[in-house]
N, C-alpha and C positions, 0 to 999 in steps of 0.2 A: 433727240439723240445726243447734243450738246451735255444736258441735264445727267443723262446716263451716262455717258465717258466720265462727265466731273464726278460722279458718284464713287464708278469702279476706281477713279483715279486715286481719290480719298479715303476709300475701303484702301486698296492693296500697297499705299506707298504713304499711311500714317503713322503718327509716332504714338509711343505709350510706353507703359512701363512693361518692363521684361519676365517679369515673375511666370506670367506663362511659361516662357521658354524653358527659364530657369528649373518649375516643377517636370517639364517635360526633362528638361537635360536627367535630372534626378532619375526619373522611374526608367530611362534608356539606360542611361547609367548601369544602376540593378538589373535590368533583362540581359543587359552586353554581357553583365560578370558570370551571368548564367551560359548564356550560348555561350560566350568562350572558355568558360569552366569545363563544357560537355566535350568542346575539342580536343581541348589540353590530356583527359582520359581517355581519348582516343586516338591523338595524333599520330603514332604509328602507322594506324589503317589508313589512315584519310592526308597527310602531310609527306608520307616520306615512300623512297622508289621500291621500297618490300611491300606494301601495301595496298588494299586495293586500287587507288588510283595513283598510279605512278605516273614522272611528267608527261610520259607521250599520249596515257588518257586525256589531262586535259586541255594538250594541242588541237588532239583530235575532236575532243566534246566541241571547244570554244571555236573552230578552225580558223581562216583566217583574219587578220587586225581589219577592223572596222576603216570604213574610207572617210575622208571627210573634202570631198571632190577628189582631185588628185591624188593627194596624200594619206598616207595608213597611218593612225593614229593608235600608236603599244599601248595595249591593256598596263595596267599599273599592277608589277608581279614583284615582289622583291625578292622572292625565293624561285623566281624564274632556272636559276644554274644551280641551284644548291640541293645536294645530293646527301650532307651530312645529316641524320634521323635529329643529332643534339642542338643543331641551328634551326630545324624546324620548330623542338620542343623548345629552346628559347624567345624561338618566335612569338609561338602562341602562348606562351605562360606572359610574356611582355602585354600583350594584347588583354591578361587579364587584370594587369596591373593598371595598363590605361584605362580601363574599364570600370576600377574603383576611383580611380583619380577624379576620372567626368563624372561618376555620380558624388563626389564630394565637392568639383566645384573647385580644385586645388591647380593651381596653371589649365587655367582651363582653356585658354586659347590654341595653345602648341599641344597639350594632350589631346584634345577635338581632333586637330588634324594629324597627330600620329595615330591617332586611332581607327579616325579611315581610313590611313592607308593600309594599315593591318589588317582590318576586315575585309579590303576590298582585293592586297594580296592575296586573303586565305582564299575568298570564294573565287579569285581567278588561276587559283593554284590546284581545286580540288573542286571545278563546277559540276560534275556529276551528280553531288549529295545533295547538292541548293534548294530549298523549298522557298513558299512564299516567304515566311516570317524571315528569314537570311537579306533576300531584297531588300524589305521591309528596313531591318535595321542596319543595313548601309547607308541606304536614303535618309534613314533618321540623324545619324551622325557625320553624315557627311553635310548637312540642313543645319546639323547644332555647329559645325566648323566654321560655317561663314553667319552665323550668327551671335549677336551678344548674350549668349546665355550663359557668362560666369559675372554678370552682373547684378543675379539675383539669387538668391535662396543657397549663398556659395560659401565657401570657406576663403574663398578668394576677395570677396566682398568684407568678410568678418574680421579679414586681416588688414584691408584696408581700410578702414571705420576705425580700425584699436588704433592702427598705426596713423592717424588722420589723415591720411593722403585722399579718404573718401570723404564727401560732408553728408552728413546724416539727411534722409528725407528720399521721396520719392525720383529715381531714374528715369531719364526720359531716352528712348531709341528711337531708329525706325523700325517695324516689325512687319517689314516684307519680307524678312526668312519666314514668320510666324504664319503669315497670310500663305507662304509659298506650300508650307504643309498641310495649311485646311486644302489647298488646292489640291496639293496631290493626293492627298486624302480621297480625295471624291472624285480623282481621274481611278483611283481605284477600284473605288464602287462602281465608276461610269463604266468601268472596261468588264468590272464582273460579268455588270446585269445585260450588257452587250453581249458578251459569250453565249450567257445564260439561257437567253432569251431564242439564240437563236438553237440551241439543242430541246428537240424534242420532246425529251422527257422534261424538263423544265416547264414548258408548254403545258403538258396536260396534268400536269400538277404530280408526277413519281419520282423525282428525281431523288428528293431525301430519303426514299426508301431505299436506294442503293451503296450507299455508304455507311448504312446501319447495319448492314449483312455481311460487311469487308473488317475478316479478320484485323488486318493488319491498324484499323482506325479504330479498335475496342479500346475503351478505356474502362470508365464507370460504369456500374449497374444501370440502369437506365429499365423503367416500365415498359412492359413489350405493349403496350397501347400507344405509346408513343412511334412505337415502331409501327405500326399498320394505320391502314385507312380507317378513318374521315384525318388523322392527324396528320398524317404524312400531307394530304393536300393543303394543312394549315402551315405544317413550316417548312416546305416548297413557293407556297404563293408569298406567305408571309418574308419567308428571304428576301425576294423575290423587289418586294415592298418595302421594306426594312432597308435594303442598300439604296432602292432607287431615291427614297427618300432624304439618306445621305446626302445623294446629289444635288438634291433640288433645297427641298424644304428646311433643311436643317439650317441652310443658310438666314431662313426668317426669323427672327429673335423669337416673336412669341409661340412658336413652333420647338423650336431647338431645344429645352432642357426635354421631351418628349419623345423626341426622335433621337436624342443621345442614348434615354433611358431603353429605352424598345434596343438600340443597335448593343447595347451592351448586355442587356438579356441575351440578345441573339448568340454575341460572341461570349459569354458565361457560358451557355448549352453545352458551343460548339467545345471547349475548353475541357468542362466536364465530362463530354460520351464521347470525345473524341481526339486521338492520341496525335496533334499537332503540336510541337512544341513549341511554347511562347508566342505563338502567330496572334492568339485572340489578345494577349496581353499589350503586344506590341500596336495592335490595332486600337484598345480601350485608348492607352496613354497618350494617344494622338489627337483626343476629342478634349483631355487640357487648351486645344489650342485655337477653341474655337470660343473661350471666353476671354474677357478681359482683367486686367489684373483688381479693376476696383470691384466687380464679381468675384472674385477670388478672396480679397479681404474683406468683403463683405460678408461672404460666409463665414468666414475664419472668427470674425467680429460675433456672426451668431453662435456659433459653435462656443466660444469663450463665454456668453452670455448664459448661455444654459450649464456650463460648467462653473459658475460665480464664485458657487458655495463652496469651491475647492480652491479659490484662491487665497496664496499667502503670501506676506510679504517679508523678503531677503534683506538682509541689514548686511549692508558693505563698505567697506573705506573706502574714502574719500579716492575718486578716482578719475582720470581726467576725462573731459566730454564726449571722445572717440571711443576711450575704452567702455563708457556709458550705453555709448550708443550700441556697440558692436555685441554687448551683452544684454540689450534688450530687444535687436533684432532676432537674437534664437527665441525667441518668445508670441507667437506669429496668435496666439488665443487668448494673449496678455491674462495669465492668468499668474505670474507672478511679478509681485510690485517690489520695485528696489527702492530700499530707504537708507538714509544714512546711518554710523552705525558699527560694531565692532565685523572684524570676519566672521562669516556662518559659522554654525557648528555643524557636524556630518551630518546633524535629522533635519537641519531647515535645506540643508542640498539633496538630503535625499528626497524630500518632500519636493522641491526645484526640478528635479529629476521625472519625478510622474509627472510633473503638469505642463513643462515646457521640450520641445522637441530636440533643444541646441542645450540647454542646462547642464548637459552631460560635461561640456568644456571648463566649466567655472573654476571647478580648482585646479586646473591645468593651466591655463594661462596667465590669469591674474599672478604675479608674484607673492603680492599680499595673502591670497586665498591659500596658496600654497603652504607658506608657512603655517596658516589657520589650520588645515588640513593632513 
């Protein structure tokens, strides 16, 4: 028993590098700009008292402040009194500018948490609309606020590397946020296959027959043998399977790239025949975080490997060891080599360009390059 406490203790409160977090902060980032994009074109309906959910709907939806013993604990509402339609659409337009801020990694500590708070006013300002995927991305950035993830894969990083205030080399944290969202990851799954299991049709294996008949969830063409039996009993059970193994198995290493594979098939399907927005996306981008960073560059390492024959190398002045460094962090498939050398010409950047992910910056920041350019 001793043996197992130290194990989970050493799983959930060890240190590592952040890159996980970091690829994670990135793809929430992208999904947030989306969901808040789609508000912003509809904020009238959904944000202001002409619309369909005006404040007393969601007094009424939410009813009264959660207790925590004695005390009642206020939902976090900022547009709780605010009646003006253009404070709301400033709101939510703010919220899409947070939104490109985190997935670039630019103040990424104080954006993280102005950006929960945003997301967490909209949905306690308008909880009528809420679906899963809404939950889903509160919890994720409200997960990336008290985590170190502008320490990796950031602009926030790039500029402290040029400006040496960073020293070049691998970061070490602790990555109990990281551990906190495989966990809640799979209190998700826990609670689906919970539900699931206890409704009936789930049981006898019909239940995915009945949201393939429901207007409102059409999306993609989809073969109608998919829709009918023997298949329906394959991905009803196979859901069924698919989550529970979330739970359990995924946590086995040499199980897990398997059952990631299988749950992202599963969430692909759903994504495809079925008009959820962002839910499947937001669920893929969470299963980053159940590798670790030296998996991560190890692949990265392969991926550049088999790309070789497209490596070239950039000839630049003489520049100091941060601005070095910080220009060959955008370079994660090392597939472009810096050598010394006059400024590029526009075909060896635009060549930099296809092969490296961050190369876009070269002639923007360098001063030197700039003049080249």
């Amino acid at each position: 028993m001793i043996k197992l406490y130290r194990t989970i203790d050493a799983w959930l409160f060890a240190w590592g590098s952040p890159v996980p977090l970091g690829l994670l902060r990135i793809a929430v980032g992208f999904l947030a700009i989306f969901n808040q994009l789609l508000l912003t074109f509809q904020y009238r309906e959904w944000f202001t008292e002409n619309g369909f959910t005006p404040r007393w709907v969601a007094i009424l939806w939410l009813g009264d402040y959660p207790k925590l013993g004695p005390v009642e604990v206020p939902r976090i509402d900022l547009l709780s009194h605010v009646t003006d339609p253009r404070i709301s659409f400033a709101f939510v337009a703010v919220t899409v500018v947070l939104s490109v801020l985190l997935m670039l990694g630019l103040w990424t500590k104080p954006v993280s948490i102005l950006l929960a708070l945003g997301i967490t006013t909209l949905q306690h300002r308008s909880p009528a609309i809420l679906h899963g995927g809404d939950t889903v991305i509160r919890l994720l950035v409200i997960y990336l606020a008290f985590s170190p993830c502008g320490l990796a894969c950031s602009v926030d990083r790039l500029i402290g590397l040029w400006k040496g205030k960073i020293a070049p080399g691998p970061v070490v944290v602790p990555l109990w946020t990281q551990r906190v969202i495989q966990i809640n990851l799979a209190i998700i799954y826990l609670t689906t296959v919970w539900i699931k299991w206890g409704g009936s049709q789930w049981r006898n294996g019909q239940a995915t027959w009945y949201p393939s008949r429901l207007q409102e969830f059409e999306r993609f063409w989809v073969p109608e043998f998919m829709r009918q039996f023997p298949m329906v009993w394959v991905t009803t059970y196979g859901t069924i399977l698919v989550e529970f193994a979330m739970v359990s198995l995924v946590f086995y290493r040499p199980y897990r790239k398997y059952i990631l594979a299988m749950a992202v098939m599963m969430h692909l399907y759903i994504e495809y025949s079925m008009n959820i927005p962002l839910f499947s996306w937001l669920m893929i981008c969470q299963y980053i975080c159940f590798y670790d960073a030296d998996e991560i560059r190890g692949w990265a390492g392969r991926v550049g490997q088999r790309l070789s024959r497209w490596r070239v190398q950039l000839p630049l002045p003489d520049q100091k060891p941060g601005e070095m460094a910080a220009i060959e962090a955008t370079d994660p498939f090392d597939l472009v080599t810096l050598v010394p050398g006059d400024s590029p010409s526009p075909r060896q950047l635009r060549q930099a360009w296809f092969r490296s992910p961050g190369a876009w910056w070269l002639p923007i920041i360098p001063r030197k390059l700039k003049r080249s350019t």
